[in-house]
Phi, psi and omega in degrees: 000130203267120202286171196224148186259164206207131185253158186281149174267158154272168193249142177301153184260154161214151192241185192034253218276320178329280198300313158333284188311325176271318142336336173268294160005305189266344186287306160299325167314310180307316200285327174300297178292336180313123198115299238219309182257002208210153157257184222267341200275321217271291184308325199276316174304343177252322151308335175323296197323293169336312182275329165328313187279329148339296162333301204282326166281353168277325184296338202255353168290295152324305169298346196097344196297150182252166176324307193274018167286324189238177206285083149312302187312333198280309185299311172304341190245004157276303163354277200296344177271335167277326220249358142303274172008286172303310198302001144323327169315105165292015209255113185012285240276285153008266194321308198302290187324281174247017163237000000 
């Protein structure tokens, strides 16, 4: 199956714990899916991903750091790269989710 580009919408930004909560959120949905719309490769890498981000925002919550401390750019374009990565996924549920 030949991957296909996917173009990303933009996303509401939401920060601390708001963003935390969709972040599990998508973890569980993922947990859902495991098996079935997703492979076992494709899920357990995008939860990685998911908690990654988790990390970094209770740490940047705890330090105090503001938006403009730290390299966004660097966390968005890894994003767009997993998930360009990812966008093989042929699956309804896929396409529903993030287009």
């Amino acid at each position: 199956m030949e991957m296909q580009p996917i173009e990303i919408p933009k996303f509401p930004r939401l920060r601390g714990e708001k963003a935390i909560k969709v972040l599990y959120d998508f973890i569980n949905e993922l947990e859902e899916q495991r098996g079935k719309e997703l492979t076992e490769k494709q899920t357990t890498a995008l939860i990685k991903l998911a908690k990654g981000l988790i990390s970094s925002i209770e740490a940047e919550t705890r330090s105090g750091t503001s938006d403009k401390d730290i390299a966004r750019v660097h966390v968005a374009n890894s994003i767009d790269l997993s998930l360009w990565r990812y966008s093989s996924v042929q699956s309804k549920h896929f396409r529903r989710t993030f287009l």
